[in-house]
C-alpha positions as CSV (number, residue, x, y, z in Angstrom):
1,X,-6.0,11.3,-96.0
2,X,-4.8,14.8,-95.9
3,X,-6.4,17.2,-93.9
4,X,-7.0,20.7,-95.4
5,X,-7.5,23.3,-92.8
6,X,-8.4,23.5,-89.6
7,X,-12.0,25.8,-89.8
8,X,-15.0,25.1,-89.1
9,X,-17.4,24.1,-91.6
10,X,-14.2,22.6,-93.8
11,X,-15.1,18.9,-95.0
12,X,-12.1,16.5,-95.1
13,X,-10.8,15.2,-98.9
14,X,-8.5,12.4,-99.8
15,X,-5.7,13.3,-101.5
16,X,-3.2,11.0,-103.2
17,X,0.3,12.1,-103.3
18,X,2.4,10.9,-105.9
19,X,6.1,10.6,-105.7
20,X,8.4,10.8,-109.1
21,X,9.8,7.2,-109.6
22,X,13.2,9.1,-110.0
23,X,13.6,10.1,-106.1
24,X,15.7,7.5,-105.5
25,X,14.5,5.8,-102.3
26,X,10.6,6.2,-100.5
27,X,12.1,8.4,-98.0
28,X,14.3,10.8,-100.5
29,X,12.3,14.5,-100.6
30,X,11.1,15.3,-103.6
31,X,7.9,17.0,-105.1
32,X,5.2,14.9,-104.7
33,X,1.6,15.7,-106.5
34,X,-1.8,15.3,-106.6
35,X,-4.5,16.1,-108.4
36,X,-8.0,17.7,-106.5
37,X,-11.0,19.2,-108.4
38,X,-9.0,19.9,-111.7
39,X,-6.4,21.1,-110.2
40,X,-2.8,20.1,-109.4
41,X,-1.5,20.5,-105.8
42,X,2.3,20.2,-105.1
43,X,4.6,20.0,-102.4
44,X,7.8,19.4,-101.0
45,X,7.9,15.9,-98.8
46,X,10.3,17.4,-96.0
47,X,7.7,20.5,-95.9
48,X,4.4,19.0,-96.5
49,X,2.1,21.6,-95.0
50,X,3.1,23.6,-97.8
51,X,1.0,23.4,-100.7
52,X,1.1,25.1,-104.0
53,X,-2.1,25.2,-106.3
54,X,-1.5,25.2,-109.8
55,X,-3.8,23.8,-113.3
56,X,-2.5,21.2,-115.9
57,X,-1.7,23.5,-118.6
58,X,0.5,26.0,-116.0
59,X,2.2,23.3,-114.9
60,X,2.6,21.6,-118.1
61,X,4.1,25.4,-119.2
62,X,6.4,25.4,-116.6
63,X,7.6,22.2,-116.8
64,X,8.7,22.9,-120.8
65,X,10.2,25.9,-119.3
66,X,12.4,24.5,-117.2
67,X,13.0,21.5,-119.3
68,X,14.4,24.6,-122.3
69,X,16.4,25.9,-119.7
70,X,18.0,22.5,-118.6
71,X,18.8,21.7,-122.3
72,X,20.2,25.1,-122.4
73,X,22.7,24.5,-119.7
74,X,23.7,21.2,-120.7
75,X,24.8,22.9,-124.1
76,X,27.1,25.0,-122.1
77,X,24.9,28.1,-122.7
């Protein structure tokens, strides 16, 4: 269970990281996600206080992005 805040009045949620099967070994730092009301939370595992908020369809958008741009460099350009 991940605790979210410190305040007052803030209820604790569950979250449920997920690591990418491609990290290599459980302690290897990666982005790990997790997904809370609809959204998609992500962080770093050697930094995870840090917490970035994002939707599905932003993060599907910048996935494709950087997949294009990976492609891209691979082709030399």
């Amino acid at each position: 269970m991940k605790w979210l805040g410190n305040y007052e009045g803030v209820r604790r949620v569950e979250i449920r990281w997920r690591k990418s099967s491609f990290s290599g070994h459980p302690e290897a730092d990666c982005l790990e996600l997790a997904s809370y009301e609809g959204d998609i939370l992500v962080r770093e595992s050697d930094d995870p206080g840090v917490i970035v908020t994002t939707t599905p369809e932003q993060l599907r958008a910048f996935l494709a992005y950087a997949d294009c741009l990976n492609m891209l460099k691979r082709r030399g350009c």
